[in-house]
ROMAR-941525 format. One line per 8 residues: their letters; for each residue x, y, z of N, C-alpha, C, O. Coordinates in pm, 1 decimal, decimal comma, padded with zeros to 6 digits. Atoms other than C-alpha are relative to their C-alpha. Example, Ala and Ser with C-alpha at 12.3 -4.5 7.8 and 13.67 -1.06 7.14 Angstrom:
ROMAR-941525
as = 00089,0/-00119,0/00000,0/01230,0/-00450,0/00780,0/00090,0/00120,0/00000,0/00193,6/00118,1/00066,5 ~ -00082,0/-00119,0/-00006,0/01367,0/-00106,0/00714,0/-00077,0/00109,0/00073,0/-00026,1/00219,8/00089,9
***
This chain:
ROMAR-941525
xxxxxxxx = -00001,8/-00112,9/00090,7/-00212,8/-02417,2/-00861,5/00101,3/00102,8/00051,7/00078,9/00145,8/00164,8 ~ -00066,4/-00106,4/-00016,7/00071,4/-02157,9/-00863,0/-00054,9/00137,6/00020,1/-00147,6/00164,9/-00056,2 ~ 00049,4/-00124,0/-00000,2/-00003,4/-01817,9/-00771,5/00071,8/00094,4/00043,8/00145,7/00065,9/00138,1 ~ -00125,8/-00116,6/-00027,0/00196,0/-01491,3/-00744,3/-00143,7/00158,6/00012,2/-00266,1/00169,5/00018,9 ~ 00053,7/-00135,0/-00002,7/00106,1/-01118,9/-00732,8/00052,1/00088,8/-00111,2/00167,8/00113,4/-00145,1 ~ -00073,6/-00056,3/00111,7/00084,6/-00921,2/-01016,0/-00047,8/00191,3/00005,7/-00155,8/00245,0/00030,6 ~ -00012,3/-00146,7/-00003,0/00153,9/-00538,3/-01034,5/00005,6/00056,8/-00120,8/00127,4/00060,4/-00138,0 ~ -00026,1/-00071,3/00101,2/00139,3/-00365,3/-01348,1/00047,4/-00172,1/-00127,3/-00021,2/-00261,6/-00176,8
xxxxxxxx = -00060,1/00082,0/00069,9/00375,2/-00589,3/-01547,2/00110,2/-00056,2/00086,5/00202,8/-00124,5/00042,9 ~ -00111,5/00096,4/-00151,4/00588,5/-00725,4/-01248,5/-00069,4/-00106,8/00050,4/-00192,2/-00112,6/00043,9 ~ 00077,5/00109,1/-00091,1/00534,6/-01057,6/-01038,9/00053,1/-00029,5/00110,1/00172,3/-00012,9/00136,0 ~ -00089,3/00054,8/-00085,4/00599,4/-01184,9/-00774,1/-00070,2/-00128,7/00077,3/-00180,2/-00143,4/00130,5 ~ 00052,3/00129,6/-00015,3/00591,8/-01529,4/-00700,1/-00040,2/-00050,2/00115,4/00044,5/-00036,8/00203,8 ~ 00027,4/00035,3/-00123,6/00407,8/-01677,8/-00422,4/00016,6/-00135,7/00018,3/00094,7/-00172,7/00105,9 ~ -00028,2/00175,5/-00027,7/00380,8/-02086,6/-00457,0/-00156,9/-00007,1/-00027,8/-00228,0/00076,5/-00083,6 ~ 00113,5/00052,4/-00027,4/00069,6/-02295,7/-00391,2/-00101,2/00076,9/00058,7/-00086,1/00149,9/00156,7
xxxxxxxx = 00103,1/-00082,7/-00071,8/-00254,5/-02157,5/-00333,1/-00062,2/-00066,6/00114,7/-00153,1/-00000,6/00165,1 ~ 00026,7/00011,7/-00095,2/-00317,0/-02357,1/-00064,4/00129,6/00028,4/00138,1/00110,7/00011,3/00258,5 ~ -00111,3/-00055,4/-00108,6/00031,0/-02234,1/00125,5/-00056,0/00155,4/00028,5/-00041,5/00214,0/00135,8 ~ -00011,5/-00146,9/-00110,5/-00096,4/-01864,1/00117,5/-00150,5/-00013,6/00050,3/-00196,5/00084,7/00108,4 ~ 00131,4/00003,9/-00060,3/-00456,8/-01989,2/00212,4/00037,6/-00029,9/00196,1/-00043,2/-00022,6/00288,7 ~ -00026,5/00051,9/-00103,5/-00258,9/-02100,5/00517,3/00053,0/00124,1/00060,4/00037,6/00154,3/00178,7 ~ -00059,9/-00195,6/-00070,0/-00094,9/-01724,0/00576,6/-00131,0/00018,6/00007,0/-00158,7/-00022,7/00119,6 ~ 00114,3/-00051,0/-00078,2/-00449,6/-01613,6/00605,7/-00075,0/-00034,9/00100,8/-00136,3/00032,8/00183,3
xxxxxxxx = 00111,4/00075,9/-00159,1/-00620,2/-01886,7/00844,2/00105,6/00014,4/00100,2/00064,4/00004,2/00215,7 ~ -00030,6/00031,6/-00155,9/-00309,6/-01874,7/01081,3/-00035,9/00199,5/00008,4/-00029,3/00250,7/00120,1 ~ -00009,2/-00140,6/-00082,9/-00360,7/-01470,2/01086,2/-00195,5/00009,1/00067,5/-00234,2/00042,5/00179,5 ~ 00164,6/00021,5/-00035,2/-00776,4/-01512,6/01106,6/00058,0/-00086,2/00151,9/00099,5/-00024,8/00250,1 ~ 00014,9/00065,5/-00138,2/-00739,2/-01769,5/01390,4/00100,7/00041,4/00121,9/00062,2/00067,3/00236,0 ~ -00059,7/-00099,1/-00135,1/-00436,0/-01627,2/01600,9/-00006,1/00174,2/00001,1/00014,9/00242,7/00101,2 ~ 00018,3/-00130,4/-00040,8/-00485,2/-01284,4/01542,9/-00123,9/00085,3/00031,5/-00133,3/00194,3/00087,8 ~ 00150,5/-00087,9/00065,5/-00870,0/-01209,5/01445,2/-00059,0/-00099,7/00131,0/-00178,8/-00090,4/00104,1
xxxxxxxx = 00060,8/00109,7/-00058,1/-00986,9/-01471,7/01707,7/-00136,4/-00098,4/-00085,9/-00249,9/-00127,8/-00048,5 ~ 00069,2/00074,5/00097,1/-01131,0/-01668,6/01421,7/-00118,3/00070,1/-00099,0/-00189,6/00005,5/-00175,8 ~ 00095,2/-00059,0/00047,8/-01349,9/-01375,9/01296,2/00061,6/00044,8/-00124,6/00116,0/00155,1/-00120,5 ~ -00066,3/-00078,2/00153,8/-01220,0/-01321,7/00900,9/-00008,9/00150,1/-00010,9/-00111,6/00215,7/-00028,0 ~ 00084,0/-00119,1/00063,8/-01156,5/-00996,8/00842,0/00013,9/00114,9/00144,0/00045,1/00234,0/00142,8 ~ 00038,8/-00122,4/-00101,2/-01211,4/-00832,8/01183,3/00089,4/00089,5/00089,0/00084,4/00177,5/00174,9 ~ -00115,4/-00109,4/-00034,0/-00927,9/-00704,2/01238,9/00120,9/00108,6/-00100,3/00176,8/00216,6/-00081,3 ~ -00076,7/-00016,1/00167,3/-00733,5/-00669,5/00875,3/-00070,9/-00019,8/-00081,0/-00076,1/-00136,1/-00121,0
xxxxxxxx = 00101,4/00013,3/00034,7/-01002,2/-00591,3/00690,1/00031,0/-00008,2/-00185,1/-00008,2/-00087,8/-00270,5 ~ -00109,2/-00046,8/00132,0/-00798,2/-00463,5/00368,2/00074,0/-00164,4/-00011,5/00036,9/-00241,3/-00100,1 ~ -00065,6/00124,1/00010,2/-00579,1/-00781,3/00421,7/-00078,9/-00101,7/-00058,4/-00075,6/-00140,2/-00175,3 ~ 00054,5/00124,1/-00006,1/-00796,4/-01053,9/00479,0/-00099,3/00006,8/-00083,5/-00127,5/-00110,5/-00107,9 ~ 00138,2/-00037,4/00062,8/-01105,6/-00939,4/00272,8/00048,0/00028,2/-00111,8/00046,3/-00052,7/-00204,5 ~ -00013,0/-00005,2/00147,5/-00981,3/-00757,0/00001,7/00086,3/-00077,6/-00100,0/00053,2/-00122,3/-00209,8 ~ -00089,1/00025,1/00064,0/-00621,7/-00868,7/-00064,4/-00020,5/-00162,3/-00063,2/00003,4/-00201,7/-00177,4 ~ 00032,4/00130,7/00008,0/-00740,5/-01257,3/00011,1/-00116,8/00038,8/-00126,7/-00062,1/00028,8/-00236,5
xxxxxxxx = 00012,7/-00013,4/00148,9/-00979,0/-01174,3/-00272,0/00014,0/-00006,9/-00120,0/-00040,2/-00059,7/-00217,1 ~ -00118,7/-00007,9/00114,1/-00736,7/-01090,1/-00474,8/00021,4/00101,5/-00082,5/00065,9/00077,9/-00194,9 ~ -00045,0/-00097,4/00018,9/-00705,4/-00725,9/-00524,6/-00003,5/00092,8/00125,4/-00075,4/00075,1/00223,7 ~ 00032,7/-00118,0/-00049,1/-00645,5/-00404,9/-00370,4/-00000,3/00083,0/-00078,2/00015,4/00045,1/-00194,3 ~ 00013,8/-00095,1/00106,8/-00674,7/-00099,4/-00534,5/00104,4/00087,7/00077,1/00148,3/00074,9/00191,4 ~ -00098,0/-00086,5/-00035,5/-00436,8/00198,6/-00551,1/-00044,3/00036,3/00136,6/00031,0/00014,6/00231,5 ~ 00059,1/-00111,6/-00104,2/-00652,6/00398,2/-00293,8/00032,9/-00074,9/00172,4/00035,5/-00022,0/00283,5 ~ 00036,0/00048,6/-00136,5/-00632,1/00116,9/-00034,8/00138,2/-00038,8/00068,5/00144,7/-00099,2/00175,6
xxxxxxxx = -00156,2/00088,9/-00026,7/-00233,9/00028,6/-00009,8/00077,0/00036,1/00123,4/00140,6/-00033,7/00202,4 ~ -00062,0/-00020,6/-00107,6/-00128,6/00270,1/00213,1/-00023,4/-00054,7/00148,4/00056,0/-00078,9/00239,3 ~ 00037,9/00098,6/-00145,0/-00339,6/00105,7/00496,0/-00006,4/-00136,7/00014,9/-00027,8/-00194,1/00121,7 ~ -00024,4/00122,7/00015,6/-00299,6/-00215,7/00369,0/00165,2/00004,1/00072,7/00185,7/-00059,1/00176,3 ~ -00136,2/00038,6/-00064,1/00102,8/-00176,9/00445,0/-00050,2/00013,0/00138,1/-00049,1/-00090,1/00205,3 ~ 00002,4/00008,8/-00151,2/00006,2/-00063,7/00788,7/-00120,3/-00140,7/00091,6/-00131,2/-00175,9/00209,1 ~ 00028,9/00153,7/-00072,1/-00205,6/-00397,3/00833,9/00071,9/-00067,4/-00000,6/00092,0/-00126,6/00105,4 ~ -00097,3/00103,1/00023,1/00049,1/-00602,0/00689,3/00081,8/00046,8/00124,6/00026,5/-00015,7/00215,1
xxxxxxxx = -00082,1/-00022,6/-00073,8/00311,8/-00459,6/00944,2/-00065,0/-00029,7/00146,9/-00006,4/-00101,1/00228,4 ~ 00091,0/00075,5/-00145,6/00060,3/-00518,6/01256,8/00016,4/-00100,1/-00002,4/00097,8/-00141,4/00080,2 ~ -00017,3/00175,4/00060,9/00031,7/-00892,2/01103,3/00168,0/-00005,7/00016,0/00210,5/-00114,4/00055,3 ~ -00120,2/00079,4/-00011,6/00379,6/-00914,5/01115,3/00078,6/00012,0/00132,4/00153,2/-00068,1/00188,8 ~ -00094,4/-00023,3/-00171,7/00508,4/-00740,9/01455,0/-00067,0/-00083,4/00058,6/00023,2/-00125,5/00131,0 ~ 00100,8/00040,1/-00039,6/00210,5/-00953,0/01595,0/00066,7/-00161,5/-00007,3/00115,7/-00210,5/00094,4 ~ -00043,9/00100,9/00035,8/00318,0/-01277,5/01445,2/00142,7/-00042,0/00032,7/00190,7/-00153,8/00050,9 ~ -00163,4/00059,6/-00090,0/00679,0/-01255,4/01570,2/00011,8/-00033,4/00110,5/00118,9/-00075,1/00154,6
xxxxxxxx = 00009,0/00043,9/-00148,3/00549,8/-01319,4/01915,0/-00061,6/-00169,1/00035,0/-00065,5/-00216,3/00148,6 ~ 00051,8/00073,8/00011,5/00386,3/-01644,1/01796,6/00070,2/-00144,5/-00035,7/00091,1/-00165,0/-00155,2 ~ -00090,4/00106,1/00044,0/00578,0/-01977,9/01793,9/-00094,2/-00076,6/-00129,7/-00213,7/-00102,3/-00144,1 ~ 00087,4/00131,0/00102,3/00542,4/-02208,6/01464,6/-00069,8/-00123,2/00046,0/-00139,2/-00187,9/-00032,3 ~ 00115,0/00072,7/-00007,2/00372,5/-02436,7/01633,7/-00136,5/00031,2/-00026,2/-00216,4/-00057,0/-00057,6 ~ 00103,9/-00038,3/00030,9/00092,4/-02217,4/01590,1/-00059,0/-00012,5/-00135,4/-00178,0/00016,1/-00148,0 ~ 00046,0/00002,1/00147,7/00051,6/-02268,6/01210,8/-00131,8/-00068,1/00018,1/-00171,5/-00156,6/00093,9 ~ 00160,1/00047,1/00003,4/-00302,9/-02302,2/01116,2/-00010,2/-00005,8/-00190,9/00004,0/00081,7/-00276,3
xxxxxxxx = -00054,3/00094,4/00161,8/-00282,1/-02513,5/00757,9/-00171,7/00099,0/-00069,4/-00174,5/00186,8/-00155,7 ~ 00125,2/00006,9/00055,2/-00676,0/-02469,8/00697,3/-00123,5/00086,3/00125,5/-00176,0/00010,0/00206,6 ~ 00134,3/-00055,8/-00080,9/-00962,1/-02214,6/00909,7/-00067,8/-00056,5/-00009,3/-00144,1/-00063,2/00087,1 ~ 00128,5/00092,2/00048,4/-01187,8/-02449,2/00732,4/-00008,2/-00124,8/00086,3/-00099,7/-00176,7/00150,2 ~ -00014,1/00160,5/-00046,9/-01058,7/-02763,3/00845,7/00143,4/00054,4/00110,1/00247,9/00107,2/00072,0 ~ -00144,7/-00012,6/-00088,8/-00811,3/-02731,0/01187,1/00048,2/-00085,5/-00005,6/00167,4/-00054,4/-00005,0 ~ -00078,3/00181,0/-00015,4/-00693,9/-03104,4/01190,5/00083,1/00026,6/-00122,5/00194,9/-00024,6/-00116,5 ~ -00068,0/-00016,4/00096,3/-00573,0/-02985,6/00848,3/00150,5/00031,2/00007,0/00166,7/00128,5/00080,7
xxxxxxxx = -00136,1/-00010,2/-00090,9/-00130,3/-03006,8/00879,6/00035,4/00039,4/-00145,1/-00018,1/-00011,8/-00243,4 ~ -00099,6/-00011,0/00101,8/00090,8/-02870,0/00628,9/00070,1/-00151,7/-00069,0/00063,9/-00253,7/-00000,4 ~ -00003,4/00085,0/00060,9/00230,5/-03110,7/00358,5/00149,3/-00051,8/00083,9/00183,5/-00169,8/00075,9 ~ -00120,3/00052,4/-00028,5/00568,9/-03130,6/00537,4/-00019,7/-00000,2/00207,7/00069,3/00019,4/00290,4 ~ 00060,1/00030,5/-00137,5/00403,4/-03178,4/00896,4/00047,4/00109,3/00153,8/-00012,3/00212,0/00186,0 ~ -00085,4/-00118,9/-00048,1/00635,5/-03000,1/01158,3/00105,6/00005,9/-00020,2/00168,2/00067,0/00066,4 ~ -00136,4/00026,9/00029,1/00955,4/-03073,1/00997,6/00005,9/00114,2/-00041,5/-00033,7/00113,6/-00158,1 ~ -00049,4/-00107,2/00032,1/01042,3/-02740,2/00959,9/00139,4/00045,0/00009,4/00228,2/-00030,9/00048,3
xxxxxxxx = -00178,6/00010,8/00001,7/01383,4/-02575,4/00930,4/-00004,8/00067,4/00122,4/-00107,5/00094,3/00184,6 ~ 00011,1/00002,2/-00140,5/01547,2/-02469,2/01243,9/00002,8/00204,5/00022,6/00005,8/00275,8/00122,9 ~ -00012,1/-00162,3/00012,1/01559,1/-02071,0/01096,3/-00122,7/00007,9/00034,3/-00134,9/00117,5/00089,2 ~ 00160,3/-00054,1/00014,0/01193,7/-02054,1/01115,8/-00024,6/00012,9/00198,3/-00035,7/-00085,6/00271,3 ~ -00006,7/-00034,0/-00165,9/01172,8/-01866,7/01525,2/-00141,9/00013,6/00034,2/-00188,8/-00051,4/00127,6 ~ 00154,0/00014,3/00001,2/00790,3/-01769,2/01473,2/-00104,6/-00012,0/-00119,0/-00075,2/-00060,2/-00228,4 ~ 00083,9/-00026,4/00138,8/00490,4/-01711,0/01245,3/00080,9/00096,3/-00077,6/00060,5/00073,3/-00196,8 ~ 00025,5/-00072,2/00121,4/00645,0/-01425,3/01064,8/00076,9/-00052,5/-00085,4/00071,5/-00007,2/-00199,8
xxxxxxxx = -00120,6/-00000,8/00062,2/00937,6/-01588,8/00947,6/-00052,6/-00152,2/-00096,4/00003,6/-00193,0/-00197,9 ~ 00031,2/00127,2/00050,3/00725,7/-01934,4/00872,2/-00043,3/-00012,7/-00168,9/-00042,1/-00114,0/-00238,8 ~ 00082,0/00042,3/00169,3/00568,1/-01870,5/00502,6/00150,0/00092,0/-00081,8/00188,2/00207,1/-00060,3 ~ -00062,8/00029,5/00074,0/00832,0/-01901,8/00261,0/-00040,8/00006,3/-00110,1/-00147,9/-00053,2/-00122,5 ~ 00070,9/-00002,4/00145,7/00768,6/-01832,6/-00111,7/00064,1/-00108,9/-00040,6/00138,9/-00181,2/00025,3 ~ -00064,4/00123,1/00133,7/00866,0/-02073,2/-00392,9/00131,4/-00004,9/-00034,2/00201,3/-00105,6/-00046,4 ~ -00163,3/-00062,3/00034,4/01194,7/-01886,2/-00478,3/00091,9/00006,6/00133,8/00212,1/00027,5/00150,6 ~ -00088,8/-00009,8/-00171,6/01284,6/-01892,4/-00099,3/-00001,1/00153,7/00115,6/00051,8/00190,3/00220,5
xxxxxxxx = 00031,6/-00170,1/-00152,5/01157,8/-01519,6/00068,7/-00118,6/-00019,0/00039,8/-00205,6/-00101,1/00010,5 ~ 00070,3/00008,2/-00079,9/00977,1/-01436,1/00279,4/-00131,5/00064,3/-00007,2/-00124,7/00186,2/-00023,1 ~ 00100,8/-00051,5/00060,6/00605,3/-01378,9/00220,5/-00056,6/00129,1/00000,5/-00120,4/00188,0/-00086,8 ~ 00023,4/-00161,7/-00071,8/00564,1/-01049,9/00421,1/00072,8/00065,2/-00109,1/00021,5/00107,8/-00212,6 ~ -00121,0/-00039,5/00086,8/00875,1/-00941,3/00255,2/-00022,3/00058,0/-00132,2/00006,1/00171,6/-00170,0 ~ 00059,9/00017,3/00143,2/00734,1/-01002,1/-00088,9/-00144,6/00062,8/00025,5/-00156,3/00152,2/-00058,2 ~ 00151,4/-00082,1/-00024,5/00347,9/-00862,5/00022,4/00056,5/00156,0/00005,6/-00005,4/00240,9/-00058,4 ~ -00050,1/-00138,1/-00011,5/00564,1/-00532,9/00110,8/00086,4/00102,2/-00116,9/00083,4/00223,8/-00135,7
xxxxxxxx = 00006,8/-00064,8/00099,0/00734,1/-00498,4/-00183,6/-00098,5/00007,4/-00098,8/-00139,5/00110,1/-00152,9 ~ 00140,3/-00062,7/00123,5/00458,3/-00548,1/-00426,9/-00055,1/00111,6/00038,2/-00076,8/00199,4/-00045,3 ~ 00066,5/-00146,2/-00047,4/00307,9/-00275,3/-00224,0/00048,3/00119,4/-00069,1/-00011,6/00203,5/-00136,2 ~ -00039,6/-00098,0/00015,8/00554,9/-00074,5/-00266,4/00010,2/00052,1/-00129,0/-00003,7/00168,4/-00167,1 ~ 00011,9/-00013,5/00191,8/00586,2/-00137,3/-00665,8/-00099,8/00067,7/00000,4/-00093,9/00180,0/-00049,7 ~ 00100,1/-00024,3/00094,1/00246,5/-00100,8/-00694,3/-00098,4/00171,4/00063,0/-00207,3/00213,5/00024,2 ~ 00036,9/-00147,1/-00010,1/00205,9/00276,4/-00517,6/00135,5/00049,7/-00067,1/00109,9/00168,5/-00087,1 ~ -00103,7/-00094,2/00079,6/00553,0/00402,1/-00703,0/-00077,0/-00022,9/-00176,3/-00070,5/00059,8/-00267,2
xxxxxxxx = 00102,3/00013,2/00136,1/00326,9/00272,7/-01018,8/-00147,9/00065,0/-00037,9/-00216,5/00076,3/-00139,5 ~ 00122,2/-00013,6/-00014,8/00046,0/00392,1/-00884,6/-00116,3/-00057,4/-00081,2/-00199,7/00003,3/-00148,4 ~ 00080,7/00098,4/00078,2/-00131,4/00049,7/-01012,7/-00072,2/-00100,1/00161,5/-00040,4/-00112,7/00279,7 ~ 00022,0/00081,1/-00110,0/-00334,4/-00181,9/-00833,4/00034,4/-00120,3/00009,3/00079,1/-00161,0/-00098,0 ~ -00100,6/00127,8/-00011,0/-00200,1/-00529,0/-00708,3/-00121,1/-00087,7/-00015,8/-00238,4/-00064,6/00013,5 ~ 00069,9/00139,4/-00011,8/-00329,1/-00873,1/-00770,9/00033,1/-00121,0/00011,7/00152,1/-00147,5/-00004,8 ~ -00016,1/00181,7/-00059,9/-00331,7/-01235,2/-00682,0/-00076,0/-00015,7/-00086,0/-00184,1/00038,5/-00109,1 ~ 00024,9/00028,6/00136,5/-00329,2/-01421,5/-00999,6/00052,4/-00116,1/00025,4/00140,3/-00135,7/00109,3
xx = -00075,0/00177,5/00053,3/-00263,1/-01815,5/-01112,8/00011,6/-00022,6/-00072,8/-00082,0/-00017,6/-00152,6 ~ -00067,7/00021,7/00118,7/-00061,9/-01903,9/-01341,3/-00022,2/-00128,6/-00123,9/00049,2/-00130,7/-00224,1
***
C-alpha cells in the first residue's frame, strides 16, 4: 500500500507502508532501546498513528532532529526491517547504494528524498498553514 503525508491539500509521497514501518522500528530499537514511544513520544506514538495536530509540530520537529543527529552516528547495518519480527530483512537485503553512510541517510522515499527531509518539510507546510499533518494511503 502506498502512503504519503497529507497537509492541507499538499502531499508528500512516502512509498510502502511497510518501508516507513521500518523508519520507526529501526528508531524504537536503536534509539528507544526497544521501548515504543519512550523517547519520541510525538514521533513514534502520534505521528506513527498517523496524525499530529497543529499544537504538537513544533516539538515534533525537535524530535525529528534528535532522530536524525542520533541516527547519523549509526551504520546501515543497523536497519531494523520489522520491531515485530527482527529476522525480518528489507526486500533488497543489504544491497544498498554506496551513498547511504548511516541510518539517517538510509530511508529513501519513492520519488528519491530523503525521508527526514520530507517529515521536515511537511512540518513546515503544515505550521505556515497552520493545518494538521497526516499519514494517508492512497
Amino acid at each position: 500500500m502506498t502512503i504519503g503525508i497529507k497537509v492541507d491539500f499538499l502531499w508528500f509521497s512516502i512509498g510502502e507502508d511497510d518501508f516507513l514501518h521500518s523508519f520507526f522500528s529501526t528508531i524504537c530499537m536503536n534509539l528507544e532501546n526497544g521501548k515504543w514511544g519512550s523517547e519520541y513520544p510525538l514521533i513514534m506514538r502520534n505521528l506513527y498513528s498517523g496524525k499530529l495536530s497543529y499544537s504538537e509540530l513544533e516539538q515534533a520537529k525537535k524530535e525529528l532532529n534528535q532522530i536524525s543527529e542520533r541516527l547519523k552516528k549509526i551504520s546501515p547495518e543497523k536497519i531494523v526491517w520489522n520491531a515485530e519480527n527482527l529476522d525480518a530483512m528489507p526486500p533488497w537485503g543489504d544491497d544498498i547504494s554506496e551513498d547511504i553512510e548511516d541510518l539517517s541517510d538510509y530511508f529513501i522515499t519513492s520519488d528519491g528524498k530523503n525521508l527526514i527531509a520530507v517529515f521536515n518539510e511537511a512540518i513546515h507546510e503544515a505550521q505556515l498553514e497552520k493545518m494538521d499533518l497526516e499519514i494517508k494511503s492512497l
